[in-house]
Residue, then its C-alpha position, 0 to 999 in steps of 0.5 A: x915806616x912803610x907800607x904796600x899799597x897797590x895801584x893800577x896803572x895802564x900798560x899799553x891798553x890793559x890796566x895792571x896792579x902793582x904793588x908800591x910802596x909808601x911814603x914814596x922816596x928812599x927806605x931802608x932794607x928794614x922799613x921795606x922788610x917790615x911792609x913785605x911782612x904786613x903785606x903777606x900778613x894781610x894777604x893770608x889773615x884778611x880772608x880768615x877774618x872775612x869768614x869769621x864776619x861773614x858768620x855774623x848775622x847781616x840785620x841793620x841792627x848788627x852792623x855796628x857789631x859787625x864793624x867793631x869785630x872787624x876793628x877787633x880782628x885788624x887791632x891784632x894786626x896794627x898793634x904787633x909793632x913787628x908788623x905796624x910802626x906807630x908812625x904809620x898807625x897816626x898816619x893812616x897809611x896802614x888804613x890804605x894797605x888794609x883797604x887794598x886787601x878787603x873784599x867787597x863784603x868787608x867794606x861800607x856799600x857808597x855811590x860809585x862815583x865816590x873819592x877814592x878810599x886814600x883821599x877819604x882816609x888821609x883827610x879825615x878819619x875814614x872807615x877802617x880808621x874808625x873800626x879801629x878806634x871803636x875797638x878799643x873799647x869793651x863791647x859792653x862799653x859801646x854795644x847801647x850804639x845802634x847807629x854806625x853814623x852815631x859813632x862816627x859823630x862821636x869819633x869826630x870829636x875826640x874830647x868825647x872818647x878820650x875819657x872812657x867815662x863821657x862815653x859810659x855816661x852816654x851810654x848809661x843815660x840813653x839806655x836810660x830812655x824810654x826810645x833810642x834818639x833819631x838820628x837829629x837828635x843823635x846828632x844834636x846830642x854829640x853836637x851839644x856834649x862836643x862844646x861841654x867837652x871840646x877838643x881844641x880847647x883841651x877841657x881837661x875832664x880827668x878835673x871832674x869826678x864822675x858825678x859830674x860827667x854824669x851831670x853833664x851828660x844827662x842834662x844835655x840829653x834832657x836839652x834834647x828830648x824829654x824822655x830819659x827816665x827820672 
């Protein structure tokens, strides 16, 4: 339950990198053997894994496409629990030894003076996290997505991914529309499908059949816009 982690830190006048290992404190010989092997792991594959996304073309309309490959290619990584325990997957350090591999071209363009990536990650969901969690779908399953914000405000709420059918049924419903939602309306959708299927309160929608997430899910878009197809 390790990882590496690189910070720079001022020697004399000159800023130097050095690896460190999380969580602070004592490890085992194993727990550090484990981290050497993910470091050197990501050290050789990540810039394989730029080239293979580098490949793919940069248009607007190809980022959510771009995010879910690379979540595809770093889910290789994570899920070899020879690399990556569980532990360090719910807690998101793994997310914070990738960030320190990734080049400038593999990750999401923010104002210069933005949190440093372990606060943002460690907080709430951050990007590599949620690379990740799109990638456990088909792409067929979420390709209707044509906004990274879109998916990042259905992440936010667990009770809408958790049963792959809430997210099919959105999916089916909006391409079912004559033009894809704003982003208000976007937002105002996932806002509205989070209390039909909230996460504190642990709806269990695995009770309804499919007709009725099917239901549920178009007649909150048809609160939203008139435009889905009858």
């Amino acid at each position: 339950m390790a990882v590496i982690v690189r910070k720079k830190v001022k020697i004399g006048d000159k800023d130097v990198e050095m690896r460190t290992y999380l969580p602070p404190g004592g490890l085992s010989k194993e727990e550090r053997l484990r981290a050497d092997r993910l470091d050197e792991t990501l050290n050789q594959k990540i810039p394989i894994i730029d080239k293979k996304i580098s490949d793919i073309a940069t248009e607007e309309g190809n980022l959510v496409y771009r995010r879910y490959m690379l979540g595809q290619h770093l889910k290789e990584i994570i899920d070899d629990s020879e690399l990556v325990s569980r532990a360090d997957v719910e807690n998101k350090m793994v997310f914070l030894a990738i960030w320190d591999h990734l080049p400038p071209s593999l990750k999401p363009e923010g104002p210069p003076d933005a949190k440093p990536y372990s606060e943002r990650q460690l907080r709430r969901k951050g990007y590599l996290s949620l690379c990740y969690e799109i990638s456990a779908f088909e792409w067929s399953e979420v390709k209707w997505i044509k906004r990274w914000d879109d998916w990042y405000r259905l992440a936010f709420r667990p009770g809408l991914v958790r049963d792959e059918r809430i997210l099919k049924a959105l999916g089916k419903a909006i391409t079912e529309l004559r033009t894809y939602p704003s982003a208000r309306d976007f937002r105002e959708i996932a806002k509205l499908l989070g209390r039909a299927f909230p996460t504190r309160r642990l709806r269990d929608s695995s009770l309804f059949t499919d007709e009725k997430i099917s239901q549920i899910v178009r007649k909150t878009l048809q609160q939203v816009t008139r435009d889905l197809r009858e």
